[in-house]
C-alpha positions as CSV (number, residue, x, y, z in Angstrom):
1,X,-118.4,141.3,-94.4
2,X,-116.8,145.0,-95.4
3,X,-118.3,148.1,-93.4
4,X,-119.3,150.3,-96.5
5,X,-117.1,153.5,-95.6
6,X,-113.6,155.1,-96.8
7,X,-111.1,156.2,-94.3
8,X,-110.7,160.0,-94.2
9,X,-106.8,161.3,-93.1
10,X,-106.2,160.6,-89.4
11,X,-107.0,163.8,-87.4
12,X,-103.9,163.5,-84.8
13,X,-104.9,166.8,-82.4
14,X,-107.3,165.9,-80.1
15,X,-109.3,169.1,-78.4
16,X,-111.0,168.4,-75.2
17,X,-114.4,170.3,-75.2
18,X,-115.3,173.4,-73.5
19,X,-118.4,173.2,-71.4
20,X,-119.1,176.5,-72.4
21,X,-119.6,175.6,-75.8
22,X,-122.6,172.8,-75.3
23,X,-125.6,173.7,-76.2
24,X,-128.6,171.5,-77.1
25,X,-129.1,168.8,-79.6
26,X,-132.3,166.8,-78.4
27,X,-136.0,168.6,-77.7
28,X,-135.8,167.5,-73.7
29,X,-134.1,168.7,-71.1
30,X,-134.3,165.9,-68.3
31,X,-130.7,163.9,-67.7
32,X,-128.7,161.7,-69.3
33,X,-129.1,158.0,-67.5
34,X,-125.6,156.8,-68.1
35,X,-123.9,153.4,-67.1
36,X,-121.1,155.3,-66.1
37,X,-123.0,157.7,-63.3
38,X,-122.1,160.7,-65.0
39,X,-125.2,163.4,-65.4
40,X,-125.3,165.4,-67.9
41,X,-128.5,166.8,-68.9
42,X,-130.0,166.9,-72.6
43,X,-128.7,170.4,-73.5
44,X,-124.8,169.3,-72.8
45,X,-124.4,166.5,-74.8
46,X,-123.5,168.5,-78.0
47,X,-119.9,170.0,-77.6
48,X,-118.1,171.9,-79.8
49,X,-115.0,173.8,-81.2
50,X,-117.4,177.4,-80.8
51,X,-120.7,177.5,-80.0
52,X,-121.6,178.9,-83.6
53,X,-120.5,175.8,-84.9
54,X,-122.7,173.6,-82.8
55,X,-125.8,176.2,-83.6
56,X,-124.9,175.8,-87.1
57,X,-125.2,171.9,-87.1
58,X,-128.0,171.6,-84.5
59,X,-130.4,170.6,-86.9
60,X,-127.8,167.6,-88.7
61,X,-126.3,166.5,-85.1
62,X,-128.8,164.7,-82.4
63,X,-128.4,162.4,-79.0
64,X,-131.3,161.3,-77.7
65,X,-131.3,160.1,-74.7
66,X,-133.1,156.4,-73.4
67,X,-134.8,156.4,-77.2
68,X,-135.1,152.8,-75.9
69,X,-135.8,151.2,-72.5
70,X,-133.9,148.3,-71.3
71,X,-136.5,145.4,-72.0
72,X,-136.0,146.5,-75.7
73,X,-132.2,146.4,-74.9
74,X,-132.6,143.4,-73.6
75,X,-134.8,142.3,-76.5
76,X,-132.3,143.4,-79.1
77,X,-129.7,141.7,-77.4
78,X,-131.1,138.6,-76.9
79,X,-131.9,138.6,-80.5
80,X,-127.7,139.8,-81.7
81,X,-126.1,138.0,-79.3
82,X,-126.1,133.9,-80.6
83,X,-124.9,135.5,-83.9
84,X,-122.4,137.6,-82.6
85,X,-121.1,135.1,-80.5
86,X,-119.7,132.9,-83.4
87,X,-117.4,135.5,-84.6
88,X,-114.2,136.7,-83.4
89,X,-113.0,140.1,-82.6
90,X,-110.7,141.6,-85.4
91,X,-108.0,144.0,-84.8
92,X,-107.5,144.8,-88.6
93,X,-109.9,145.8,-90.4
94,X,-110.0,145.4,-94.4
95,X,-109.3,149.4,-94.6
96,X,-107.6,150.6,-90.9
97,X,-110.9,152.1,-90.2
98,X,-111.5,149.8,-87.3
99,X,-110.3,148.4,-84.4
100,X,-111.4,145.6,-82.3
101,X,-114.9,145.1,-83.6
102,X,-116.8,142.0,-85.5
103,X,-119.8,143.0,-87.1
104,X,-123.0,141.5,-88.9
105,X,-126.5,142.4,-90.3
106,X,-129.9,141.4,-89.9
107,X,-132.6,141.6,-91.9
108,X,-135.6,140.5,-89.8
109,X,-136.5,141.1,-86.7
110,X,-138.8,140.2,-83.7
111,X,-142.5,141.7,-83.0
112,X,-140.2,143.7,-80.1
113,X,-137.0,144.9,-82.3
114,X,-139.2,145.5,-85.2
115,X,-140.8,148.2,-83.3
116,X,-137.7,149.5,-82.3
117,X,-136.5,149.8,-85.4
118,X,-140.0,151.3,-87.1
119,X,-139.8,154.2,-84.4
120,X,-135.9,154.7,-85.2
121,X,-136.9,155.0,-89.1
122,X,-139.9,157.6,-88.2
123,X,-137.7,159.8,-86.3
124,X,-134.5,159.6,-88.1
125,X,-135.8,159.5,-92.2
126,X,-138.1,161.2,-94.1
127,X,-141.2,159.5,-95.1
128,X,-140.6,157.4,-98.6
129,X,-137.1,157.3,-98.1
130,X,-135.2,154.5,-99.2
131,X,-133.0,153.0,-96.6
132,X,-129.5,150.8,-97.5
133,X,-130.1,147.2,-97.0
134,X,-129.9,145.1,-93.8
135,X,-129.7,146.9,-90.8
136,X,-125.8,147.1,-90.0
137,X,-124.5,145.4,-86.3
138,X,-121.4,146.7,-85.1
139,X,-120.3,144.9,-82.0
140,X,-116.7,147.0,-80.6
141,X,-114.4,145.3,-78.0
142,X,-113.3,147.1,-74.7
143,X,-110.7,147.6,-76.5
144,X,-111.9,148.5,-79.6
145,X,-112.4,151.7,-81.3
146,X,-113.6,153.4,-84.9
147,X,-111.0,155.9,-86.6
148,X,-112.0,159.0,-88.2
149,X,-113.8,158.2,-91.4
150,X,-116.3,159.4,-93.7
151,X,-118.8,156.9,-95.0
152,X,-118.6,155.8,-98.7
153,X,-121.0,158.9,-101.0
154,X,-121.4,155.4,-103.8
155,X,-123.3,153.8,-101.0
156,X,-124.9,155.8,-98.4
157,X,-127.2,158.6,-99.1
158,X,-127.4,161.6,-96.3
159,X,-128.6,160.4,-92.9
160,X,-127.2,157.8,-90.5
161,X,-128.6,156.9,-87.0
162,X,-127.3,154.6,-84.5
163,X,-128.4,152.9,-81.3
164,X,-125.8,152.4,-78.5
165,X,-126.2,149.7,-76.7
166,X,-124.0,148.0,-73.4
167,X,-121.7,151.3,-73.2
168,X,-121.7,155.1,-72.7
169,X,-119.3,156.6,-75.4
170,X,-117.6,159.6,-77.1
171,X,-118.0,160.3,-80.8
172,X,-116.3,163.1,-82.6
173,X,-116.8,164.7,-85.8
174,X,-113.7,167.0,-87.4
175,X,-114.3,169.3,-90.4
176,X,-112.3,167.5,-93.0
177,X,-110.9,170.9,-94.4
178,X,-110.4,172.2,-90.9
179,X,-109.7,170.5,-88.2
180,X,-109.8,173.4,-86.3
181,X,-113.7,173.0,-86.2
182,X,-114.7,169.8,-84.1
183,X,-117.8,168.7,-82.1
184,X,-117.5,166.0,-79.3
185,X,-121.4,163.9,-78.7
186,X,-121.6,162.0,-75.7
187,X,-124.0,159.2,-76.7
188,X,-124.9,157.5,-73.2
189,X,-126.3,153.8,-73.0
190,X,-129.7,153.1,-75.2
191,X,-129.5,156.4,-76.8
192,X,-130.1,157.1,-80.2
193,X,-127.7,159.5,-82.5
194,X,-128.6,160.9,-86.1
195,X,-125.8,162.1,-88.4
196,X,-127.2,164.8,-91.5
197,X,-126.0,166.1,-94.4
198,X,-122.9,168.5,-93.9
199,X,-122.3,166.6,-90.4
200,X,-121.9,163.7,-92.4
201,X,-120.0,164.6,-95.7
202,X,-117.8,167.5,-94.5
203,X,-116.6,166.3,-90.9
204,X,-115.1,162.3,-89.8
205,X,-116.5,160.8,-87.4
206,X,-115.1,158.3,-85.1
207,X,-115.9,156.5,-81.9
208,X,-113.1,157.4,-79.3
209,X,-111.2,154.4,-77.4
210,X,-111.1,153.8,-74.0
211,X,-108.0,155.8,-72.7
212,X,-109.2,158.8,-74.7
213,X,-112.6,158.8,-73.9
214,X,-113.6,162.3,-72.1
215,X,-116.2,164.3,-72.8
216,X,-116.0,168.0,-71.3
217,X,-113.6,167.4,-69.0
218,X,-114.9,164.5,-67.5
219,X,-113.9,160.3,-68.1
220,X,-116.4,158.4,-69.5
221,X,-115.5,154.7,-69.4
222,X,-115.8,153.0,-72.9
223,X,-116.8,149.1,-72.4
224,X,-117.9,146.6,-74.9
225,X,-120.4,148.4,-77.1
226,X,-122.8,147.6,-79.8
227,X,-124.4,149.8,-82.1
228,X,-127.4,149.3,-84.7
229,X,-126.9,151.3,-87.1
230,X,-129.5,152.5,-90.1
231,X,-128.5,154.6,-93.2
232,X,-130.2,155.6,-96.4
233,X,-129.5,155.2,-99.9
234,X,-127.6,157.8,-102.2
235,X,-130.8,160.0,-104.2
């Protein structure tokens, strides 16, 4: 099974954030619950290069936080888990855009996961659109990581959204044209993150590994980590 992106150049500086440049992404403003017992509330988990940057892609970037509880972790688990289990890690992937991952898809769901999935939709897709396929698995080792990509324009259309299951984690996005401009999302532990239009097309994104996982300032731990992901089709 082939993850349906193309590798983007390597960005090789990496900027840690700025507190002073986080400002909100999700409609709350309670905390973060994280795994890692770090608190960040709902308006910090957006950092970026300037703040007009992250006010320019507020409405295409989004964490929000415990978008499931964990009985529907649980549930989703339970349901990936047997599959996953039969499949080894791999540490090269088919184009160098992964690390340490094995992957699947699934089609069906239980009465549980099928309502997790049905609120994930509302929220993160217009009504009518048409969505790409199975929903995608990505199971990442410890040790595992994504490198900066952008997903392939032949197969996905303008919106991806992802659940985050086992782990807190770091993702970055990097303007393509000018990796000068960059924002860092700290997506804690049964959150839910939506990627839009020029947040998805102009800037990689890439899941940070272990060693270099820090979000302003601070360590955030990276363990095993599983991520359901949905995407639309190209109009």
């Amino acid at each position: 099974m082939r993850l349906l992106i193309t590798v983007a150049r390597r960005i090789h500086k990496r900027p840690l954030c700025s507190p002073t440049s986080c400002l909100s992404s999700a409609a709350s403003s309670s905390g973060a619950a994280t795994n890692s017992g770090l608190q960040f509330r709902d308006d910090q988990l957006v950092c970026g290069s300037t703040g007009e940057l992250v006010q320019r892609l507020s409405g295409q970037v989004e964490v929000r936080t415990e978008f499931i509880s964990e009985e529907e972790e649980g549930a989703l688990m339970k349901e990936l888990e047997p599959g996953l289990r039969k499949k080894r890690y791999e540490f090269d992937h088919w184009d160098d855009a992964i690390h340490g991952y094995r992957e699947t898809e699934r089609a069906q769901w239980g009465a549980v996961c099928e309502g997790v999935m049905d609120r994930l939709r509302a929220v993160a897709f217009s009504e009518g659109s048409p969505l790409l396929g199975p929903v995608h698995v990505l199971d990442l080792d410890k040790a595992g990581y994504i490198k900066p990509h952008i997903d392939s324009v032949k197969f996905c259309g303008s919106t991806i959204a992802g659940l985050s299951l086992l782990s807190d984690s770091v993702m970055r996005l990097v303007r393509e044209d000018e990796t000068a401009e960059w924002l860092n999302l700290f997506l804690p532990r049964r959150s839910l993150y939506i990627l839009r239009d020029q947040a998805r097309y102009k800037f990689t994104h890439e899941i940070l590994k272990d060693a270099e996982s820090i979000f302003s300032g601070q360590r955030v731990p990276r363990h095993r980590r599983i991520s359901v992901i949905c995407r639309n089709l190209p109009v």
